[in-house]
C-alpha positions as CSV (number, residue, x, y, z in Angstrom):
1,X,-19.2,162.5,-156.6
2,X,-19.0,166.4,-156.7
3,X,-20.6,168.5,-154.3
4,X,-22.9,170.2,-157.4
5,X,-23.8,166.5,-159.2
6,X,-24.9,165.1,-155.4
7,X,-27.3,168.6,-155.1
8,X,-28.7,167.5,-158.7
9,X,-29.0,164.0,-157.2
10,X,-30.9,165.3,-154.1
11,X,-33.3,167.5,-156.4
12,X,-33.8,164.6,-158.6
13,X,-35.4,162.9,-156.0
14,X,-37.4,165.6,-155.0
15,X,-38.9,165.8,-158.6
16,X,-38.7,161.4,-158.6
17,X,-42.3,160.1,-158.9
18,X,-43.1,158.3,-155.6
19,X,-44.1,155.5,-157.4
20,X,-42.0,153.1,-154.7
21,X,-43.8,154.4,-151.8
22,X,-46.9,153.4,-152.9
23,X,-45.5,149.8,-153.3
24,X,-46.4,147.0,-150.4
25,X,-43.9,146.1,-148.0
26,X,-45.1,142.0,-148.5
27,X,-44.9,140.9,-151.3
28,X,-48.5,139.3,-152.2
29,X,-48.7,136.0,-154.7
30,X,-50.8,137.5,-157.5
31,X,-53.5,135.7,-159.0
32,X,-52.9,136.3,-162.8
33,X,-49.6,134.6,-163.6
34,X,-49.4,135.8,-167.0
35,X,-45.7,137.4,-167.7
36,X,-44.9,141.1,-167.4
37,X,-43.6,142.3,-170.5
38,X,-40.4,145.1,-170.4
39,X,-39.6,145.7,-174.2
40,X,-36.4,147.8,-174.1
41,X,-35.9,150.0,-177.6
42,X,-32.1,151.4,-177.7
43,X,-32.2,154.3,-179.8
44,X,-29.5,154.2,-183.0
45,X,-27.5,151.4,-181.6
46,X,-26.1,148.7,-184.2
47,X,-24.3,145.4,-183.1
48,X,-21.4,146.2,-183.4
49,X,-21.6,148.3,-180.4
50,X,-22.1,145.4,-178.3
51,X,-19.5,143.4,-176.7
52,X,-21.6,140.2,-177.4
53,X,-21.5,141.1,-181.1
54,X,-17.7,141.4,-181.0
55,X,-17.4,145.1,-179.7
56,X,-14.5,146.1,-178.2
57,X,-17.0,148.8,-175.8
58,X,-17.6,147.9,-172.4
59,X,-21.3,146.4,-172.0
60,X,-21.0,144.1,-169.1
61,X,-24.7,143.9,-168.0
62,X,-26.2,143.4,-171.5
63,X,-23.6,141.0,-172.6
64,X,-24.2,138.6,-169.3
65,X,-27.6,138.7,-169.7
66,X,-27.0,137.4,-173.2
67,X,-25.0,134.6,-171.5
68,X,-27.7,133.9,-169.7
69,X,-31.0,134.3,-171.8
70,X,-30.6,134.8,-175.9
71,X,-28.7,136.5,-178.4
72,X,-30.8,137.1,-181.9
73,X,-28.3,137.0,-184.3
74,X,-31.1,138.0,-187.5
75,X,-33.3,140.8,-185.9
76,X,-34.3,143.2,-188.9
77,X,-35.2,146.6,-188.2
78,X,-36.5,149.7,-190.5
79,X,-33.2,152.2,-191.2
80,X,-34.6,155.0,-189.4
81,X,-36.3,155.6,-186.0
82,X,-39.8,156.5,-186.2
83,X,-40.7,154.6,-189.1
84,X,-39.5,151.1,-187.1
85,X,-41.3,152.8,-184.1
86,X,-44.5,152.5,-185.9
87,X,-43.6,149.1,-187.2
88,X,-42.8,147.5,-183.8
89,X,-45.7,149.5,-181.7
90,X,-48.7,148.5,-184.4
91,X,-47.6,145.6,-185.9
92,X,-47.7,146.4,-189.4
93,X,-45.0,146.8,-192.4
94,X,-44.6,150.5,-193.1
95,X,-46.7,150.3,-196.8
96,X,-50.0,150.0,-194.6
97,X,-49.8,153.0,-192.3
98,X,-46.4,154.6,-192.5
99,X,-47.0,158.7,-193.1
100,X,-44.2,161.3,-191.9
101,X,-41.4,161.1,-189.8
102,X,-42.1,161.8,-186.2
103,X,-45.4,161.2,-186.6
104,X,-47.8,158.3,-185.8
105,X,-51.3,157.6,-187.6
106,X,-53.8,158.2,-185.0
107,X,-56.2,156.0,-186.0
108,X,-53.5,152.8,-185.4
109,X,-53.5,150.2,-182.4
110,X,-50.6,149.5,-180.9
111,X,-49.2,146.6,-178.9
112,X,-50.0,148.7,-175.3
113,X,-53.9,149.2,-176.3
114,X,-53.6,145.2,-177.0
115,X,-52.4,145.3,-173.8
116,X,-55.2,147.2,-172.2
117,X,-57.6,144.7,-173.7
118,X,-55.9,142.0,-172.1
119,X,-56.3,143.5,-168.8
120,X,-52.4,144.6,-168.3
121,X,-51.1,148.1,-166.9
122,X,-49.0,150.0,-169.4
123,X,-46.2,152.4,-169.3
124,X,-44.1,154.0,-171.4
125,X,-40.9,155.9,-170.3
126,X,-38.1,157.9,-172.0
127,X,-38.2,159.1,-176.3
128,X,-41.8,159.7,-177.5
129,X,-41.6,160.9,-181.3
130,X,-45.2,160.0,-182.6
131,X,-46.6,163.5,-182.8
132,X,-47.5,166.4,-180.7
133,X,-50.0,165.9,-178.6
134,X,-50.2,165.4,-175.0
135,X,-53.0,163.0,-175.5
136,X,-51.1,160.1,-177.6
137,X,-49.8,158.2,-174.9
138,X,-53.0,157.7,-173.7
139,X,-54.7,157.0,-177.0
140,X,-52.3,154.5,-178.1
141,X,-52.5,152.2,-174.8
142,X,-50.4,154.1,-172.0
143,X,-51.5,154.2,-168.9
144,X,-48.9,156.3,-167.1
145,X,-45.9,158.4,-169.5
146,X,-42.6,160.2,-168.8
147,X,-41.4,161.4,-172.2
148,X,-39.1,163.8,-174.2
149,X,-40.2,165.0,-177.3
150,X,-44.1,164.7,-177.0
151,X,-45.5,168.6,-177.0
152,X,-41.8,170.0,-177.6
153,X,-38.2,169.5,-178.3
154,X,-36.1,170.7,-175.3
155,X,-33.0,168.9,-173.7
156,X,-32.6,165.1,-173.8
157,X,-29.6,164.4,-171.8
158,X,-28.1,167.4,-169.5
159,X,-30.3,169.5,-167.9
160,X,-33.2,167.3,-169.3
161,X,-36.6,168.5,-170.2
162,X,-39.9,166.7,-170.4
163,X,-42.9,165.8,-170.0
164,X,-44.4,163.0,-167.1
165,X,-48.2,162.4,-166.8
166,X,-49.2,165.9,-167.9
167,X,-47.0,167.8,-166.0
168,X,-44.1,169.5,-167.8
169,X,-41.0,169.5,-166.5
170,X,-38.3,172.1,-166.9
171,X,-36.9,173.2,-163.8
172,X,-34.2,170.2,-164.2
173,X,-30.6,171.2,-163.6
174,X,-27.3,170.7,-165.1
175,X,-26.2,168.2,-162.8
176,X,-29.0,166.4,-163.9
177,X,-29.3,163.4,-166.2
178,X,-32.2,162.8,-168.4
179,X,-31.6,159.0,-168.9
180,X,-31.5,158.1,-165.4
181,X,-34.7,160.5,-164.4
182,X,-36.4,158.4,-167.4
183,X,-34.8,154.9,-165.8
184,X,-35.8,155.9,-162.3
185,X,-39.7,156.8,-163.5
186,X,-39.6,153.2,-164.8
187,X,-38.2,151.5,-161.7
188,X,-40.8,153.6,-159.9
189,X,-43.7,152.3,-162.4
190,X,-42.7,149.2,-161.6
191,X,-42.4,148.6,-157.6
192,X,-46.1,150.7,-157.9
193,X,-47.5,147.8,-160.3
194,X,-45.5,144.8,-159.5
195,X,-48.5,143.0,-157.9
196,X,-50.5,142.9,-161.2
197,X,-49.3,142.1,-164.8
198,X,-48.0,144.8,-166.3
199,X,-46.1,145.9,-170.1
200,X,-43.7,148.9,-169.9
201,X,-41.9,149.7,-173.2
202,X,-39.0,151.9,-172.2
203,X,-37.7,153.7,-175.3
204,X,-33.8,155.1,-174.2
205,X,-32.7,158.2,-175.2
206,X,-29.3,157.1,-175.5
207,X,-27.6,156.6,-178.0
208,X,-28.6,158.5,-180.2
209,X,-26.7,161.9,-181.1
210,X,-25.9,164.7,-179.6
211,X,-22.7,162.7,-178.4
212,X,-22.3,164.5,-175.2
213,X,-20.3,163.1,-172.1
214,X,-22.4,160.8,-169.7
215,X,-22.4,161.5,-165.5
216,X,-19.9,159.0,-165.7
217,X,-17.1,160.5,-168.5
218,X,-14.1,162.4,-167.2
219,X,-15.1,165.8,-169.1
220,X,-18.7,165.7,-166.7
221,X,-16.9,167.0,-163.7
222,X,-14.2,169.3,-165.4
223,X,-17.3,171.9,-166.1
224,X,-20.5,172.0,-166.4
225,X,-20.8,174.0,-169.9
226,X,-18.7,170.6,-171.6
227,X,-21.7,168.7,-170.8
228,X,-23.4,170.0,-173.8
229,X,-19.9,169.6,-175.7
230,X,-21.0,167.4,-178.7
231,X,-18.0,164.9,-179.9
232,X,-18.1,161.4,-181.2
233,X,-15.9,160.2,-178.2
234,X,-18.2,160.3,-176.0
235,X,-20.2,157.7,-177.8
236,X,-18.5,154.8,-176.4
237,X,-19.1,156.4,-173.2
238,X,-22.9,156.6,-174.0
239,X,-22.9,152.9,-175.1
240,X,-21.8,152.0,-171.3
241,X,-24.2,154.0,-170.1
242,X,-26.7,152.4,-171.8
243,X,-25.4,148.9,-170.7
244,X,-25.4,150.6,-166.7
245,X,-29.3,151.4,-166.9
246,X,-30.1,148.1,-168.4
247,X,-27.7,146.7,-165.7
248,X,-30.0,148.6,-163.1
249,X,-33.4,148.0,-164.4
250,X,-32.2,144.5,-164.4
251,X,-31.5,144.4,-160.4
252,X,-34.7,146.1,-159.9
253,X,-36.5,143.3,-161.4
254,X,-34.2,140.8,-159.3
255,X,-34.7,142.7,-155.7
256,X,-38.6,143.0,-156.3
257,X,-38.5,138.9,-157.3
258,X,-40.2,139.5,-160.8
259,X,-37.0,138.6,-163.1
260,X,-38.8,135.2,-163.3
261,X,-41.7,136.0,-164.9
262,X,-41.0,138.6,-166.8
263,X,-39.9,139.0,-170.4
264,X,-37.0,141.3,-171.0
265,X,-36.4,142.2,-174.6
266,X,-33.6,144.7,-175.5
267,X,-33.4,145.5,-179.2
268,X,-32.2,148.6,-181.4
269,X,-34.7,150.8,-183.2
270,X,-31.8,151.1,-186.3
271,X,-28.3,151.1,-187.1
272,X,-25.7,153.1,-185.3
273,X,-25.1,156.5,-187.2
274,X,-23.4,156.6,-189.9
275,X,-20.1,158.8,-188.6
276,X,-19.4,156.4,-186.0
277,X,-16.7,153.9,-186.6
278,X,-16.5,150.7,-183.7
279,X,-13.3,148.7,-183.6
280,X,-13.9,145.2,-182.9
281,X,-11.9,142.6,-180.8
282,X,-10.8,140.5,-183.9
283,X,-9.4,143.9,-185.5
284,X,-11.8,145.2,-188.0
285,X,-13.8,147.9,-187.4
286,X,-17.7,148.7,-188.5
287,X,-18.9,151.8,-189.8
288,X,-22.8,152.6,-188.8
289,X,-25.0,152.5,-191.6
290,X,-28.3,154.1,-190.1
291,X,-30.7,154.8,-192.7
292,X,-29.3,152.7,-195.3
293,X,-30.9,149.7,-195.8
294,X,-27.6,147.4,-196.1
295,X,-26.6,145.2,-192.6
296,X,-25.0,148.1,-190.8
297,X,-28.6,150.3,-190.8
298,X,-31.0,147.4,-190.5
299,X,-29.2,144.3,-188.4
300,X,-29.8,145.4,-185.0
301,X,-29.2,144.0,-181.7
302,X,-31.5,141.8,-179.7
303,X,-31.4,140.5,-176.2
304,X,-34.9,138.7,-175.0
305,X,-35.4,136.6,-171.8
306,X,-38.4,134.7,-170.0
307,X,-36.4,134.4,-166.4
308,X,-37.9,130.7,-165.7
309,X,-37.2,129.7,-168.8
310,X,-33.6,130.1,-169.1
311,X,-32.5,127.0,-167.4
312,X,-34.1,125.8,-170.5
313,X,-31.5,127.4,-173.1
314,X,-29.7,124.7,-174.9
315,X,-28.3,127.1,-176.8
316,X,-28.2,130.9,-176.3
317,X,-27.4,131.9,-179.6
318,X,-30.3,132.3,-182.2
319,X,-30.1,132.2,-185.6
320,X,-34.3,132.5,-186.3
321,X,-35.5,135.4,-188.3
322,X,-37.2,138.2,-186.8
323,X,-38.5,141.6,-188.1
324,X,-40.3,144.5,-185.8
325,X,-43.6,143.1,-186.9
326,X,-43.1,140.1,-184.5
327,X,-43.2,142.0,-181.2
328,X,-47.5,142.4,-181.2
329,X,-47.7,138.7,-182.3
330,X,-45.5,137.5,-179.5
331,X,-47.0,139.8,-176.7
332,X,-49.9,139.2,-177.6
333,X,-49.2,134.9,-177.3
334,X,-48.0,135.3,-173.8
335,X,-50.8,138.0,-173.0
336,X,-53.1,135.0,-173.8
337,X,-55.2,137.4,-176.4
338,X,-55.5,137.5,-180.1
339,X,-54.7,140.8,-181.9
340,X,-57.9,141.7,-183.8
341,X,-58.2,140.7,-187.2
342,X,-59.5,143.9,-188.6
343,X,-56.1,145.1,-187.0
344,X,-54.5,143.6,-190.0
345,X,-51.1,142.9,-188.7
346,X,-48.0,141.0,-190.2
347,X,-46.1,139.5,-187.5
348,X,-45.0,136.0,-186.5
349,X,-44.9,135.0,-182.4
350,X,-41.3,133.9,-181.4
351,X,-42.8,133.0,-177.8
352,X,-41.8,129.8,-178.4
353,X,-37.9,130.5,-178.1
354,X,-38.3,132.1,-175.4
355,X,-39.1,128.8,-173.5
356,X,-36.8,127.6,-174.7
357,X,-38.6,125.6,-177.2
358,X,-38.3,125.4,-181.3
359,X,-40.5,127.9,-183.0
360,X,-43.1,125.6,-185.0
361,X,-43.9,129.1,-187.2
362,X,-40.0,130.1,-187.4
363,X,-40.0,132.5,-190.6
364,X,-38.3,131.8,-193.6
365,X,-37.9,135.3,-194.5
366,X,-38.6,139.3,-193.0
367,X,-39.2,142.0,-195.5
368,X,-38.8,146.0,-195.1
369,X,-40.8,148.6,-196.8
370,X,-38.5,151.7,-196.1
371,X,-39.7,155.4,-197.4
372,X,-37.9,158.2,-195.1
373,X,-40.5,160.6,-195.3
374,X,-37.6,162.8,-193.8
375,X,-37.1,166.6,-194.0
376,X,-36.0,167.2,-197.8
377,X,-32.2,168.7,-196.8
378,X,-31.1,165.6,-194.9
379,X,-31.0,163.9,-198.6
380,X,-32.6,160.0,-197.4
381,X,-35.1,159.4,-200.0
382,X,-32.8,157.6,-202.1
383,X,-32.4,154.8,-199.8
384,X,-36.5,153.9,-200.0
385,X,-36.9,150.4,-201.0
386,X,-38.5,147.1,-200.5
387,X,-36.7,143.8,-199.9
388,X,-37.3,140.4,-198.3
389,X,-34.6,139.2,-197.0
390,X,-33.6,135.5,-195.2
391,X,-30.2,134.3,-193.7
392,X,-28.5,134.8,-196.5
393,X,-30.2,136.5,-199.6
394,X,-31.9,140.2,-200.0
395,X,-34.3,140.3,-203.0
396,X,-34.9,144.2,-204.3
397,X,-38.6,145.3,-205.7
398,X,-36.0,146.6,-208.3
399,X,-34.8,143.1,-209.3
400,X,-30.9,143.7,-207.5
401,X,-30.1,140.1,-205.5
402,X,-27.3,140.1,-203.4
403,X,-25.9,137.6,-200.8
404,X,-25.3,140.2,-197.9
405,X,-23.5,137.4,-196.3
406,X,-20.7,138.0,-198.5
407,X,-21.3,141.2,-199.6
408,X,-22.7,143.1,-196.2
409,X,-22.5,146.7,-198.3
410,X,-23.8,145.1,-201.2
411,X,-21.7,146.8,-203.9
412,X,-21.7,143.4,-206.6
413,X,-25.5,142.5,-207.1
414,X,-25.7,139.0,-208.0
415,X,-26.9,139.0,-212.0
416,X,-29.0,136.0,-213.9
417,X,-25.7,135.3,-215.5
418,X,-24.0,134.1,-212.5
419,X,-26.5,133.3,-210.1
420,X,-26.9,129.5,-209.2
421,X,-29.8,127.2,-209.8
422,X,-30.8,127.6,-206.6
423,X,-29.7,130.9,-206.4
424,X,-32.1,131.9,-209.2
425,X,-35.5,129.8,-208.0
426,X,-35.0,131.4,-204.8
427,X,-35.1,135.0,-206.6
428,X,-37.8,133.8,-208.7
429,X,-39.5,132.9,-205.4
430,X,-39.6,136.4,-203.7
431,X,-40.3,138.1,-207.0
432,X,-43.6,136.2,-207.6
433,X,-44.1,137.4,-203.5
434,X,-43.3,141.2,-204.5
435,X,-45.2,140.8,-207.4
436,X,-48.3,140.1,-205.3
437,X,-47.7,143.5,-203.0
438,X,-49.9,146.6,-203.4
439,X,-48.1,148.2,-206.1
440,X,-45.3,151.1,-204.9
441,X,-42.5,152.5,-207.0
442,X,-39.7,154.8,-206.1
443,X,-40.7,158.5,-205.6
444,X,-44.5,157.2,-204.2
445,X,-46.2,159.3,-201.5
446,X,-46.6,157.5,-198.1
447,X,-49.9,156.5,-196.9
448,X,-52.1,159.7,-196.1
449,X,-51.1,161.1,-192.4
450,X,-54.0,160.5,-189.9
451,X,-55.0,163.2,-187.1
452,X,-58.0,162.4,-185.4
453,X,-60.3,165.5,-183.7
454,X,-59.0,166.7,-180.6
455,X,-55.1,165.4,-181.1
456,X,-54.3,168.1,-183.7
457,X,-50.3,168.8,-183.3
458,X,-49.6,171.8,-180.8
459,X,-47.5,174.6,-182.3
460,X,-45.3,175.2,-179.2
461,X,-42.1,176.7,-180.1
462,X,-39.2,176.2,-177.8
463,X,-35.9,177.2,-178.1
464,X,-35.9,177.7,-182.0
465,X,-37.8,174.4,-182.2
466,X,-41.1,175.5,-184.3
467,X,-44.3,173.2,-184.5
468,X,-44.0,170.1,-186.4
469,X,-44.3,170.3,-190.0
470,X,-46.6,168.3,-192.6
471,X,-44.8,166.2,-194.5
472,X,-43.4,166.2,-198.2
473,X,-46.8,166.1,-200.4
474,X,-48.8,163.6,-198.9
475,X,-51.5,165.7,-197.1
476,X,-53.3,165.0,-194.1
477,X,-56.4,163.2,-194.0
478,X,-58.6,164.3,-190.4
479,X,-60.8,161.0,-189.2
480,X,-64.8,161.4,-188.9
């Protein structure tokens, strides 16, 4: 290590929280043996990046603990970031309360206010993206917060800039790292709260672009201004990275002796982008598809684990259907609390499986409600659309009917003419369940956006970063 990355090392820890100190020497049984939850969103990262899925990258930590624990082979995301964000955080497809991109309705519950209710300490740690507003976190369940893009836009990855209970941070250096800072706020969190039950949603920067070289590619050291040098091959090297901090919030867990009862769930917020190309081991190679709604945008990596449990594996691959909806319902099962009806949620508990046991409300199918809500010049609104989908089938509002089995990129729709008995009671099937949806056509508005008084967004500029906008036509609608 370089004399200026161990002076960025040493002022790191200076600006480290000092969570750890905090924590007791002797460790102390706690009373309330209800799990710790660590839900682990990687940001743009398909399968295929994943040497468990085939990948020819290097992810040695994340591909042993899928050895150990379970690989979800049918996890369903939304294309795009913040709208499977809000899926995953509130529990709800993206028709009920889906407004802009970037932006959260603020009169929503999320799976961290559940939390609260249930009496659990909450954190969250690393890519915000729900508005502007210092005061979010806190309003939708956190407890304690070290973020990047909450008031402002600045640096994500060199020289990092952010924001950590409050306080704003940008006296960070270039031999700094923002991904580890974010990691070792976590860690930190952690040692602090490990004699209570506690639900930390760490939400990586990584891997989403700019590709820039990690601490740990060769161009790092060569000089400091290629650290901002953006190039897609350093996204292999970004992937690793990813797999190290898993690797490391992993031991942590291990050395403070709460691996056991704590569930771990990595999973991918959308597909990898759509410029990168992954060789595989067998020989073919994957092109991202992020915000498309084929396989390559919307069949994401997951990796989930109950430590006790896993003796209990019989078999660590799993083929059950699950879509971001399902992560409220199953936290709140091993929270021991029932999400509040008038919270009108969609998701299915998969708890269950992860002891080991067979789900008795396994779904038969996920569905995604996808409107971009993006800025206009980035061109995404064509890809809106509705589907349910199950291990085989996709069923369009607009009638198409593929077997994305087959046909992953879904270029020959499957017509009435050659579709199969079963093949056409099965379309029949989700029809009559799209039928039965709130209407929505392509070209609809999202649902109104939703500030309530006192979290108005703040117009800080940064940089050339201006205040967030309002989206496209839909208005904003301010709660009473």
């Amino acid at each position: 290590m370089n004399a200026k990355l161990i002076a960025g090392v040493a002022s790191m820890l200076v600006l480290a929280p000092s969570f750890g100190q905090a924590a007791k020497k002797k460790k102390i049984e706690r009373k309330d043996q209800r799990p710790n939850i660590l839900f682990i969103l990687d940001d743009d990262m398909g399968r295929e990046c994943l040497g468990c899925y085939g990948s020819t990258y290097k992810t040695p930590n994340l591909d042993a603990f899928a050895q150990q624990g379970l690989q979800f082979n049918y996890c369903t995301s939304q294309p795009l970031s913040t709208p499977s964000r809000v899926e995953a955080l509130t529990g709800k497809y993206n028709y009920k309360n889906y407004s802009e991109f970037q932006f959260m309705n603020q009169d929503q519950k999320t799976f961290a206010n559940l939390a609260k209710d249930a009496g659990y300490t909450t954190c969250i740690s690393g890519k915000w993206q729900l508005g502007q507003n210092a005061g979010l976190p806190k309003l939708f369940g956190f407890d304690n917060y070290c973020l990047y893009h909450l008031t402002w836009k600045g640096n994500k990855y060199c020289k990092p800039e952010f924001e950590q209970d409050g306080v704003k941070h940008t006296e960070c250096t270039e031999d700094q790292y923002g991904p580890d800072y974010f990691s070792d706020y976590l860690l930190g969190w952690i040692e602090k709260n490990q004699d209570r039950p506690w639900l930390a949603y760490y939400a990586m920067t990584l891997v989403h672009d700019p590709f820039n070289p990690t601490p740990d590619s060769q161009d790092w050291d060569m000089d400091p201004n290629k650290r901002y040098d953006e190039d897609n091959k350093y996204f292999p090297d970004m992937c690793s990275y990813t797999d190290k901090l898993f690797g490391k919030v992993m031991k942590k867990l291990d050395d403070l002796k709460l691996r056991e009862n704590t569930i771990v769930i990595f999973v991918g917020d959308n597909g990898t982008a759509r410029y990168i190309t992954v060789p595989m081991k067998d020989g073919s190679e994957v092109k991202g598809g992020k915000a498309m709604p084929i396989e390559t945008g919307t069949g994401v990596p997951m990796l989930a684990s109950w430590g006790k449990y896993e003796s209990q594996f019989k078999n660590h691959q799993v083929d059950d259907l699950v879509d971001f909806t399902d992560f409220m319902a199953t936290f709140a099962d091993a929270m021991n609390i029932q999400v509040p009806a008038e919270w009108d949620t969609d998701g299915h508990s998969f708890l269950p499986v992860l002891r080991g046991e067979k789900n008795p409300n396994e779904r038969e199918w996920v569905f995604v409600h996808y409107q971009p809500n993006h800025v206009p010049q980035a061109n995404l609104e064509k890809y809106s659309c509705r589907f349910f989908k199950d291990h085989t089938y996709k069923y369009y509002s607009t009638g198409a009917f593929y077997n994305y089995k087959k046909d992953p990129e879904e270029r020959r729709g499957l017509t009435m003419k050659v579709r199969t008995k079963e093949e056409k009671a099965l379309s029949a099937k989700y029809k009559a369940m799209m039928d039965k949806l709130p209407k929505w056509e392509l070209g609809d508005k999202c649902v109104k956006k939703v500030v309530l008084p006192g979290y108005e967004p703040v117009a800080t500029k940064k940089k050339g970063q201006g205040a967030q906008g309002k989206g496209k036509g839909q208005g904003t609608q301010t709660a009473k």
